[in-house]
DSSP file (Angstrom, degrees, kcal/mol; ACC not computed):
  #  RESIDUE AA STRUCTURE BP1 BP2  ACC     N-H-->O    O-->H-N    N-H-->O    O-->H-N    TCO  KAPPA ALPHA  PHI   PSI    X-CA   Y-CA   Z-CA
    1    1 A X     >        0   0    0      0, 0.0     4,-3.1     0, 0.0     5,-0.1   0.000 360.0 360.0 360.0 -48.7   12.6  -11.4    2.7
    2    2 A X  T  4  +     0   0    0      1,-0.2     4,-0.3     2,-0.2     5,-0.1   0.637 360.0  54.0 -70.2 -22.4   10.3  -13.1    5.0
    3    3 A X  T >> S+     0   0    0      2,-0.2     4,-3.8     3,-0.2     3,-1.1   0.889 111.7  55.3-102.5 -42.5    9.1  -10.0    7.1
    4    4 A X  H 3> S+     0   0    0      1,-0.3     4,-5.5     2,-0.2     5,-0.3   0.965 111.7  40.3 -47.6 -63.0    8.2   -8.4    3.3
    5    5 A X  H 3< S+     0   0    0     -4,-3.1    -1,-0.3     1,-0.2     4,-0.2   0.621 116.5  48.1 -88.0  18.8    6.3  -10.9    2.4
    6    6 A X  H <4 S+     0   0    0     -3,-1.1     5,-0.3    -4,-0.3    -2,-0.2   0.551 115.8  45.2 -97.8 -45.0    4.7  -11.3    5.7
    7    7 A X  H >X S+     0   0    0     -4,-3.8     4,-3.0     2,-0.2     3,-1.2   0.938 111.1  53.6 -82.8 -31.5    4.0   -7.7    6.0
    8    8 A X  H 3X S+     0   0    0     -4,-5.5     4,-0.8    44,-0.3    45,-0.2   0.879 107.6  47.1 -63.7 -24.6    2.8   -7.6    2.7
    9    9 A X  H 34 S+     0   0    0     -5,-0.3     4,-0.4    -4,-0.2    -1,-0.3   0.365 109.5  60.2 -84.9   3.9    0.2  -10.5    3.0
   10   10 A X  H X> S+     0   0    0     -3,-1.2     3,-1.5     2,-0.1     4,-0.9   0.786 103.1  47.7 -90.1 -50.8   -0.7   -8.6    6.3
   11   11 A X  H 3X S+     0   0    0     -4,-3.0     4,-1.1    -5,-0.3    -2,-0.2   0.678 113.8  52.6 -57.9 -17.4   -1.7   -5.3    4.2
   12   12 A X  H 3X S+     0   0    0     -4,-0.8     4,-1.1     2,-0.2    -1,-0.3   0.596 106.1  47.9-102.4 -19.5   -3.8   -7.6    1.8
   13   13 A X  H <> S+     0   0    0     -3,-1.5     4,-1.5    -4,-0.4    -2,-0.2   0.552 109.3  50.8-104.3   7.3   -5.7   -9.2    4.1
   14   14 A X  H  X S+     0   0    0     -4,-0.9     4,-2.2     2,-0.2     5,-0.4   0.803 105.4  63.2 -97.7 -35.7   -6.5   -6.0    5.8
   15   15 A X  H  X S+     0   0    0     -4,-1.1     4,-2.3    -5,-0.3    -2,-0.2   0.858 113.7  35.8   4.3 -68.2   -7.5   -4.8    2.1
   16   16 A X  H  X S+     0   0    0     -4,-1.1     4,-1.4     2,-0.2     5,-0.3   0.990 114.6  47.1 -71.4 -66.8   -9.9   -7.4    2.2
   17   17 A X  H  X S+     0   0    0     -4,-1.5     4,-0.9     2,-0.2    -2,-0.2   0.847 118.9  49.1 -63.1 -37.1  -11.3   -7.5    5.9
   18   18 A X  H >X S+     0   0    0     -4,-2.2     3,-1.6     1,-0.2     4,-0.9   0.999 117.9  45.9 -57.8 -68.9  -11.4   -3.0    5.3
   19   19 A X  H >X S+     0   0    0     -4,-2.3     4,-1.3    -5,-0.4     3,-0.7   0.848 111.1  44.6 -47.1 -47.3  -13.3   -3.9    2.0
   20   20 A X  H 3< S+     0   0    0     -4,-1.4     5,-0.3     1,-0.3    -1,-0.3   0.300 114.3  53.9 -98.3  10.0  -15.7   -6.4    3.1
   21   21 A X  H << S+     0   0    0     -3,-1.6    -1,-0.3    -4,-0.9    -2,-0.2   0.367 107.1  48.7-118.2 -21.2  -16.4   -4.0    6.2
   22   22 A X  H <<>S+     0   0    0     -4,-0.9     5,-2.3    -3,-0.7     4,-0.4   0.657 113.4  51.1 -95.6 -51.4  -17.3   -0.8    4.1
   23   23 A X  T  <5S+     0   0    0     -4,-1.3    -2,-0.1    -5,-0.2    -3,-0.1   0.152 123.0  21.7-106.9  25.6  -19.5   -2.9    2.1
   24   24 A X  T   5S+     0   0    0      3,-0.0     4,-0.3    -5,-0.0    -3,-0.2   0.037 136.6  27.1-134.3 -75.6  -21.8   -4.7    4.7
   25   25 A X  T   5S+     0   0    0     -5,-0.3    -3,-0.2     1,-0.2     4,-0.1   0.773 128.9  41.0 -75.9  -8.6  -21.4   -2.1    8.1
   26   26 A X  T >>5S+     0   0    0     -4,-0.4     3,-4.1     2,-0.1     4,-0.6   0.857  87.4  94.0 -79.7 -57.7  -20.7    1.0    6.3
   27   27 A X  G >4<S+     0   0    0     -5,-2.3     3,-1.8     1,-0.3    -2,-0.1   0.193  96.7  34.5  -6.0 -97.1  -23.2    0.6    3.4
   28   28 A X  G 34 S+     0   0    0      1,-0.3    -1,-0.3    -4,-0.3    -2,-0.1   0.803 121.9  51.3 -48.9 -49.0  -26.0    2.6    5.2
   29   29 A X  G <4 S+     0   0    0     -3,-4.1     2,-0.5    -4,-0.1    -1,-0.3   0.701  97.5  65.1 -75.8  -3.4  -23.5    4.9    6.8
   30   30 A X  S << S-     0   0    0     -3,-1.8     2,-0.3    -4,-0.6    63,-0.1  -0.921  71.7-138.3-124.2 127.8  -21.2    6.2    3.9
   31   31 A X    >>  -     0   0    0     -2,-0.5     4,-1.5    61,-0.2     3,-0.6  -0.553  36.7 -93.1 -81.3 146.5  -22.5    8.3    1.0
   32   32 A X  H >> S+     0   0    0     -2,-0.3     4,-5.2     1,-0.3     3,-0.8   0.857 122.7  56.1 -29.6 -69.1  -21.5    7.8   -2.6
   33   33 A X  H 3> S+     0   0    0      1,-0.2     4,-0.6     2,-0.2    -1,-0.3   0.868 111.5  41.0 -34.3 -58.0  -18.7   10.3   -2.3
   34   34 A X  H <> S+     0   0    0     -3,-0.6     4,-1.0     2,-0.2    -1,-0.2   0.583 106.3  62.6 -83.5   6.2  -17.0    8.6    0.5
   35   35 A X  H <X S+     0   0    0     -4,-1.5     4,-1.5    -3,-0.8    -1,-0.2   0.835 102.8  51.0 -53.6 -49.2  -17.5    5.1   -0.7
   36   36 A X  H  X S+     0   0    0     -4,-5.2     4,-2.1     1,-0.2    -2,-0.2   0.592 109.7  52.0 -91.0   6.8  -15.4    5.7   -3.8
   37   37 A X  H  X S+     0   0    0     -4,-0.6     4,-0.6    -5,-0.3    -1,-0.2   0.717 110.5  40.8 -92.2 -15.8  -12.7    7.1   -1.7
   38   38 A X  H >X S+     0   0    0     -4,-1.0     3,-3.4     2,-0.2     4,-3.3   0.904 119.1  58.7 -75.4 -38.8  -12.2    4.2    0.8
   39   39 A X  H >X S+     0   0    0     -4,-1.5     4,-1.3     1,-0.3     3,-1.0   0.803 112.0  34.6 -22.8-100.5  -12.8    2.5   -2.8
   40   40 A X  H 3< S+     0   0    0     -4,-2.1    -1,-0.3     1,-0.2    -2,-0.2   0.475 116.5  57.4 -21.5 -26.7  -10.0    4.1   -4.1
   41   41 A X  H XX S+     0   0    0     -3,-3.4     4,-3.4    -4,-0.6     3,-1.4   0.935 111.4  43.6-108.9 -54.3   -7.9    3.9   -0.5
   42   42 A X  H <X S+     0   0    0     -4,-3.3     4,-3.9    -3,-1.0     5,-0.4   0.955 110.8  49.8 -78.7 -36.2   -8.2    0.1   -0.4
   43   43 A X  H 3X S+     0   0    0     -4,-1.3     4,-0.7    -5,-0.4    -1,-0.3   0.670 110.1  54.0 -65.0  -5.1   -7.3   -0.9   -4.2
   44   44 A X  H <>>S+     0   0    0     -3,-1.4     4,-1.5    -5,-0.4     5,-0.6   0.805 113.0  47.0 -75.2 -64.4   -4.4    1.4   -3.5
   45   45 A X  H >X5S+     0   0    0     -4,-3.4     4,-2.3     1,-0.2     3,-1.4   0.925 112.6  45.8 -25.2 -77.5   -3.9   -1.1   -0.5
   46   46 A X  H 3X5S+     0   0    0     -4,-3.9     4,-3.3     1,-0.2    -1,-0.2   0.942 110.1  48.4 -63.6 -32.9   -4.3   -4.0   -2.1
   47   47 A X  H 3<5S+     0   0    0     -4,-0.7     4,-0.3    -5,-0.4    -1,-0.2   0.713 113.2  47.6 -59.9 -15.6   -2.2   -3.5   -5.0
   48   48 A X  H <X5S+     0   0    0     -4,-1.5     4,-1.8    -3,-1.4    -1,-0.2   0.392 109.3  60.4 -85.8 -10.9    0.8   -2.1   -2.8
   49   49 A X  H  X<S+     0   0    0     -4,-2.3     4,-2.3    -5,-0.6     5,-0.2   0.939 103.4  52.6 -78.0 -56.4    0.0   -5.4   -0.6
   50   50 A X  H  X S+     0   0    0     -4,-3.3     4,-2.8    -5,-0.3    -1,-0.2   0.894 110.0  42.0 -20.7 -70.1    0.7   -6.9   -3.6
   51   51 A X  H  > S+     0   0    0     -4,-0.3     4,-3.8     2,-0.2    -1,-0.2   0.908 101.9  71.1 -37.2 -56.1    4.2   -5.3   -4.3
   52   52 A X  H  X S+     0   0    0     -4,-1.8     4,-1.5     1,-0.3   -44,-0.3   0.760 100.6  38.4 -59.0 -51.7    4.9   -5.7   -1.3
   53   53 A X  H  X S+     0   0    0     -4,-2.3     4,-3.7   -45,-0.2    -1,-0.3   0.960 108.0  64.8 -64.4 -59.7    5.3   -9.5   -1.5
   54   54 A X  H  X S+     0   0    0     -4,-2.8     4,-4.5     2,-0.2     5,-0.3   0.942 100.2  48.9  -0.1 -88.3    6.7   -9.4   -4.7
   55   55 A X  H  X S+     0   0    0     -4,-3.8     4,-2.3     1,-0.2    -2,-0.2   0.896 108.0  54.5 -45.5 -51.5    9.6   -7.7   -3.4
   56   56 A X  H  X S+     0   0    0     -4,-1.5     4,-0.6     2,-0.2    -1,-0.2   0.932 112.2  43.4 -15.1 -66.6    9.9  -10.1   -0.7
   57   57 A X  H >< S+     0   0    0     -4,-3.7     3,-3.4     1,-0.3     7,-0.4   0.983 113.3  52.6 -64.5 -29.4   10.0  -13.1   -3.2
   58   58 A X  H 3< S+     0   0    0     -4,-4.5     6,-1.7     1,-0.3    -1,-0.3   0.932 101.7  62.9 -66.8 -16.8   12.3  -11.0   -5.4
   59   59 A X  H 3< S+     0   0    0     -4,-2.3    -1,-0.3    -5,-0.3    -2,-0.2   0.611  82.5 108.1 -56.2 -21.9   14.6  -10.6   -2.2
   60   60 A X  S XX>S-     0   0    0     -3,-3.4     3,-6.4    -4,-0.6     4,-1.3  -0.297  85.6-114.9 -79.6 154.0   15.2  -14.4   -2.1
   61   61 A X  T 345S+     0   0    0      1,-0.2    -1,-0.2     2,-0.2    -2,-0.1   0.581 106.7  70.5 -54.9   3.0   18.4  -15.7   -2.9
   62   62 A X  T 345S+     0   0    0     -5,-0.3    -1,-0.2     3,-0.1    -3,-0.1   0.620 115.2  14.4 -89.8 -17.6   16.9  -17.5   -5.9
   63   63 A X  T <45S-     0   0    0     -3,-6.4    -2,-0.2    -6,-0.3    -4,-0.1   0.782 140.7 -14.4-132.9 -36.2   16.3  -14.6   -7.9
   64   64 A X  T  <5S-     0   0    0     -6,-1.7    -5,-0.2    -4,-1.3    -3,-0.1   0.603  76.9-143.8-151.8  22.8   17.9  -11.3   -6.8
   65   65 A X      < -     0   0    0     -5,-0.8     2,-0.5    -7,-0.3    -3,-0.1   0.175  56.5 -23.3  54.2-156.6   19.2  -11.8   -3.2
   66   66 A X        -     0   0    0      1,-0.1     2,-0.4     4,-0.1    -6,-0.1  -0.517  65.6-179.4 -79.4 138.7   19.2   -9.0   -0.4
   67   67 A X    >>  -     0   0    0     -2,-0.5     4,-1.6     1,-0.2     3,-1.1  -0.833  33.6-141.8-139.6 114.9   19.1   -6.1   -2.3
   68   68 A X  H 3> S+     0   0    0     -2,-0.4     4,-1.3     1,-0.2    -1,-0.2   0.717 102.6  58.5 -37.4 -44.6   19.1   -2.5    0.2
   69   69 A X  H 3> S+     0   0    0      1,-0.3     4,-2.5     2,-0.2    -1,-0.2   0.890 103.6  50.7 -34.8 -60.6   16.0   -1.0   -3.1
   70   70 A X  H <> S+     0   0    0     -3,-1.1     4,-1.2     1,-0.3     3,-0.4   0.900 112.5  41.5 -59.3 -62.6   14.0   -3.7   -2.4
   71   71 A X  H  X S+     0   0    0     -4,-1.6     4,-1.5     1,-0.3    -1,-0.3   0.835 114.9  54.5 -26.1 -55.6   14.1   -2.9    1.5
   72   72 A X  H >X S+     0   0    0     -4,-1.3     3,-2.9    -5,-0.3     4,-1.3   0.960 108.0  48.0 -48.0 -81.7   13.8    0.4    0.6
   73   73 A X  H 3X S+     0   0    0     -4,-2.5     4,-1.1    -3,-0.4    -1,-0.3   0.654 103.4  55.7 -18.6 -66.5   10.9   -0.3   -1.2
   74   74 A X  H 3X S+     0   0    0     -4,-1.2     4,-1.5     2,-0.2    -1,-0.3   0.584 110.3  49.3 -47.1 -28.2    8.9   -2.5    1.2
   75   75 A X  H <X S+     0   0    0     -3,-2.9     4,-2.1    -4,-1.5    -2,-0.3   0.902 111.7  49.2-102.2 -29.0    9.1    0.3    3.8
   76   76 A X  H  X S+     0   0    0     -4,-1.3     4,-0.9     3,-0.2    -2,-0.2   0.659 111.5  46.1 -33.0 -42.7    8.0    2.8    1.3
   77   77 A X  H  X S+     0   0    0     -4,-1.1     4,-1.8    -5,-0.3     5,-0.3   0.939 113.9  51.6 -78.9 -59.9    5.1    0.7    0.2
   78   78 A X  H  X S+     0   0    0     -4,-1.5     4,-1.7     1,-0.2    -2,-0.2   0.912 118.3  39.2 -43.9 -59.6    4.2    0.0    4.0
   79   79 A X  H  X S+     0   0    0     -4,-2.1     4,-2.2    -5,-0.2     5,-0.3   0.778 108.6  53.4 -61.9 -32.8    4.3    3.6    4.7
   80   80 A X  H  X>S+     0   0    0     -4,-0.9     4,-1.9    29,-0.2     5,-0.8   0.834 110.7  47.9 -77.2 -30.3    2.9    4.9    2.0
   81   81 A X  I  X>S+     0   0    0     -4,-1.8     5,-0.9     3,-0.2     4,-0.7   0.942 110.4  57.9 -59.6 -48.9   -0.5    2.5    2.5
   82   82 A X  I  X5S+     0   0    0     -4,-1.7     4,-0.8    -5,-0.3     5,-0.4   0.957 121.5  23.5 -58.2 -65.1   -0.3    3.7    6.3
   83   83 A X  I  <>S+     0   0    0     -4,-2.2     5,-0.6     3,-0.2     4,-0.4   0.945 131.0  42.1 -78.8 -18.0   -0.6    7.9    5.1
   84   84 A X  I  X5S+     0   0    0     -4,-1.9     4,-1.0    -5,-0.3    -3,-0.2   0.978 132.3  21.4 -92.3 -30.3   -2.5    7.4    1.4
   85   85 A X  I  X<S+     0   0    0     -5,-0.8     4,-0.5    -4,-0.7    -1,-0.2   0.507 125.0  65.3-112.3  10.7   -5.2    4.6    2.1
   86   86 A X  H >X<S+     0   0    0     -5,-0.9     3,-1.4    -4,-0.8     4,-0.8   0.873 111.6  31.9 -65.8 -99.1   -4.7    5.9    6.2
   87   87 A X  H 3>5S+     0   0    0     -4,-0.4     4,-5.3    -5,-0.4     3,-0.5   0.765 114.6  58.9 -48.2 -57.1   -6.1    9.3    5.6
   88   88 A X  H 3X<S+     0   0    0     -4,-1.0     4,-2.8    -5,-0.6    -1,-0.3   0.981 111.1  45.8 -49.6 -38.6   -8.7    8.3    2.6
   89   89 A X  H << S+     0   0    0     -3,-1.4     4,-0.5    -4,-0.5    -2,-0.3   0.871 114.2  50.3 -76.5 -20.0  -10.3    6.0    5.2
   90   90 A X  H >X S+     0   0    0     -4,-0.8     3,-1.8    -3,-0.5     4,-1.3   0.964 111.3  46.2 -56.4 -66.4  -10.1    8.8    7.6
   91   91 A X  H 3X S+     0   0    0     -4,-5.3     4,-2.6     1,-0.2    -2,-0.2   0.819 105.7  53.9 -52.0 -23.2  -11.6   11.1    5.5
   92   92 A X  H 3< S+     0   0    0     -4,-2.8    -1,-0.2    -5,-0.5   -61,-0.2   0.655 114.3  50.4 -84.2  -8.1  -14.6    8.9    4.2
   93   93 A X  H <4 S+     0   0    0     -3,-1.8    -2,-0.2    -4,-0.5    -3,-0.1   0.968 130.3  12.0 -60.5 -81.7  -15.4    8.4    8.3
   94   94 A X  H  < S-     0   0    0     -4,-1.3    -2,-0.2     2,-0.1    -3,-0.1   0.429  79.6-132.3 -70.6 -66.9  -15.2   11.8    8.8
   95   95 A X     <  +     0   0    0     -4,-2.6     2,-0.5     1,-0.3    -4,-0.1   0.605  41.1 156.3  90.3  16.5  -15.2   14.1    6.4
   96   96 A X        -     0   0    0     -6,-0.2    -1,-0.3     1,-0.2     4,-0.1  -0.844  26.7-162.8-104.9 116.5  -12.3   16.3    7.6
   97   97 A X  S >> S+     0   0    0     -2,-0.5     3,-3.4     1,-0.2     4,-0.6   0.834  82.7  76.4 -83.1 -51.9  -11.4   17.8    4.2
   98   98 A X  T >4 S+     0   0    0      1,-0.3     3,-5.3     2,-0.2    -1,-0.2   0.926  77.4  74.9 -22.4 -72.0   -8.1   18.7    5.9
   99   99 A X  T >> S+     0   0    0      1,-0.3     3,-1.8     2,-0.1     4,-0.8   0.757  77.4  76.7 -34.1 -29.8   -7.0   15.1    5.6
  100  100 A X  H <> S+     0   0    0     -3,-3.4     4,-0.8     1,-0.2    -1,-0.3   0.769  80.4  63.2 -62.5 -12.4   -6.3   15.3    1.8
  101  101 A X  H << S+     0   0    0     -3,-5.3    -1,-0.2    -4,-0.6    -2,-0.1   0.370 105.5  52.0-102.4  28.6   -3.2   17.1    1.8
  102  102 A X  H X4 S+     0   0    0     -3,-1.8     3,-3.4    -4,-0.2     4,-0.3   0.791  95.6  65.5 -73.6 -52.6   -1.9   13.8    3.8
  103  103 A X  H >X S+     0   0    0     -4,-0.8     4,-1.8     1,-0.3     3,-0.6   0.900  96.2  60.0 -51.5 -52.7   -3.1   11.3    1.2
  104  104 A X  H 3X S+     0   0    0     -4,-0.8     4,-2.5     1,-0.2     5,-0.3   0.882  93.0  58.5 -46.1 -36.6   -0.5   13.0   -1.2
  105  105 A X  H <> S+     0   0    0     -3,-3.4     4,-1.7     1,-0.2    -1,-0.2   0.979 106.8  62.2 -60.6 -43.2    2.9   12.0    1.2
  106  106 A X  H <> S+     0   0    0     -3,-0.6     4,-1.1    -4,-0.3    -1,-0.2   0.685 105.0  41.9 -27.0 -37.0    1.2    8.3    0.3
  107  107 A X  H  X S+     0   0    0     -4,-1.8     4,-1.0     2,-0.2    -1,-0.3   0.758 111.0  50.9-110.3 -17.1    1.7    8.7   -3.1
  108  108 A X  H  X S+     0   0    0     -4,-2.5     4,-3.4     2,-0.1    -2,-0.2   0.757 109.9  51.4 -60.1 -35.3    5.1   10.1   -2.9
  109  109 A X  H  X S+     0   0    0     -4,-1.7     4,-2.2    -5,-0.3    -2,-0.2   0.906 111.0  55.5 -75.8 -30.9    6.1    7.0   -0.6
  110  110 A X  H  X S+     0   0    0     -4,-1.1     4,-2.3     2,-0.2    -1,-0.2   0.900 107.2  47.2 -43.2 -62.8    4.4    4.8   -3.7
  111  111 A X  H  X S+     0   0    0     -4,-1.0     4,-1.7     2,-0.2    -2,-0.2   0.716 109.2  55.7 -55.4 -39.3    6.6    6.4   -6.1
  112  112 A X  H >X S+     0   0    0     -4,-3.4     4,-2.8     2,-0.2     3,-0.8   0.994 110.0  39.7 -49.2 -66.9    9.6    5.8   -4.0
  113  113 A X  H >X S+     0   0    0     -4,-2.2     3,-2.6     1,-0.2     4,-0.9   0.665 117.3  55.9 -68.4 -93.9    9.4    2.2   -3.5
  114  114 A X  H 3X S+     0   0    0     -4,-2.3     4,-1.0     1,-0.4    -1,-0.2   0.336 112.7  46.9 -46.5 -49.2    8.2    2.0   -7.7
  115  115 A X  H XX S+     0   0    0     -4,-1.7     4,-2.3    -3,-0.8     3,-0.8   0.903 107.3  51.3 -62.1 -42.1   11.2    3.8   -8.1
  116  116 A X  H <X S+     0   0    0     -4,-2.8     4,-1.8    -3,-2.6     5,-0.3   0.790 111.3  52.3 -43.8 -32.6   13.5    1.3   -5.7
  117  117 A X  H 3X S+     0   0    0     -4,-0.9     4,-1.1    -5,-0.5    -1,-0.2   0.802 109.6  45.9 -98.3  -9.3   12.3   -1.7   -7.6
  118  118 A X  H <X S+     0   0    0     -4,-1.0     4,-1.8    -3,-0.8     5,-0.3   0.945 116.2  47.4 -74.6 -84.2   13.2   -0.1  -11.0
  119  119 A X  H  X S+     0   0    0     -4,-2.3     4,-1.4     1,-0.3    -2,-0.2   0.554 110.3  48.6 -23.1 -50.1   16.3    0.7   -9.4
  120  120 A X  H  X S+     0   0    0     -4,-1.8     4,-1.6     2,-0.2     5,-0.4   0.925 116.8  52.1 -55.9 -57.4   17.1   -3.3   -7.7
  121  121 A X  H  X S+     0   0    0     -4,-1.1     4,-2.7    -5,-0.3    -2,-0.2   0.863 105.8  46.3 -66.5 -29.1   16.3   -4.4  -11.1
  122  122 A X  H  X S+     0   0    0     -4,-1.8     4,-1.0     1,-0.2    -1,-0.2   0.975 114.5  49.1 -52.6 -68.3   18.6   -2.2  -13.1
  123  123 A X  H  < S+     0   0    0     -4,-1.4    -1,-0.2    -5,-0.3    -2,-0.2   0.684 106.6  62.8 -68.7   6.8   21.6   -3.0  -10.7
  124  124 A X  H  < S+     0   0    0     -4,-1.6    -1,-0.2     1,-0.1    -2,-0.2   0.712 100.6  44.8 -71.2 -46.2   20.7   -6.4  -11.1
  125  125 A X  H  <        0   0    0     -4,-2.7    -2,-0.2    -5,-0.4    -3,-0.1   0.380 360.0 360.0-104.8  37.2   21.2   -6.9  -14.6
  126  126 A X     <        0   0    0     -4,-1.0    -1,-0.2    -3,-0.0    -3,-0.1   0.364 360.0 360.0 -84.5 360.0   24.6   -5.2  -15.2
C-alpha cells in the first residue's frame, strides 16, 4: 500500500517536472508534432500516476485490504508509463519512428491494471 502510493506520487511528480521541462527547455527545440506527443506521453503519465495512488489508498485495510488485482495493477500502471510515455518522450527527442510500435505494449499494460481494478472491485463486493 505504501510503496503504491509512493511510487505513484513519484510518477506524478515526474509528470510535472517532464511537463514543465518540455515547455521552458524544449520550447525552441521541439516542433509542433513532437510537442503533442510528449503532450500526450505525460497526461498518460499523470493520469496513471494518479491510479496509481488510488490503488494504494484502496489497498488499505480501511477500504479493500491487500488485494493481489490491485498489486497487479500498480505494476502494470508503473510499467506501462515506463514503455507508453517512455517511448513517446523518446520519440519526440529523436524522431526514431521505430519507437511507436513500443508505445502500444504501454497501452496494453494500461488496460491490464484498468482491468485488475475492475476485477479487485468485483471480488470485493460479493
Amino acid at each position: 500500500m505504501k510503496g503504491s502510493i509512493i511510487s505513484g506520487a513519484i510518477q506524478g511528480f515526474l509528470a510535472v517536472a517532464l511537463g514543465a521541462f518540455a515547455a521552458h527547455a524544449l520550447e525552441d527545440k521541439l516542433d509542433a508534432y513532437s510537442t503533442d506527443i510528449w503532450n500526450t506521453a505525460i497526461q498518460y503519465q499523470m493520469l496513471h500516476a494518479v491510479a496509481i495512488v488510488l490503488a494504494g489508498i484502496l489497498m488499505s485495510k480501511a477500504i479493500f485490504g491487500e488485494v493481489k488485482q490491485l498489486k497487479i495493477a500498480v505494476i502494470c500502471f508503473n510499467a506501462g508509463i515506463i514503455f507508453f510515455t517512455g517511448s513517446l518522450i523518446v520519440l519526440a527527442l529523436t524522431g526514431i519512428k521505430v519507437l511507436g510500435a513500443i508505445t502500444p505494449i504501454g497501452g496494453v499494460l494500461f488496460l491490464i491494471g484498468w482491468a485488475m481494478i475492475i476485477s479487485a472491485t468485483l471480488k470485493q463486493t460479493k
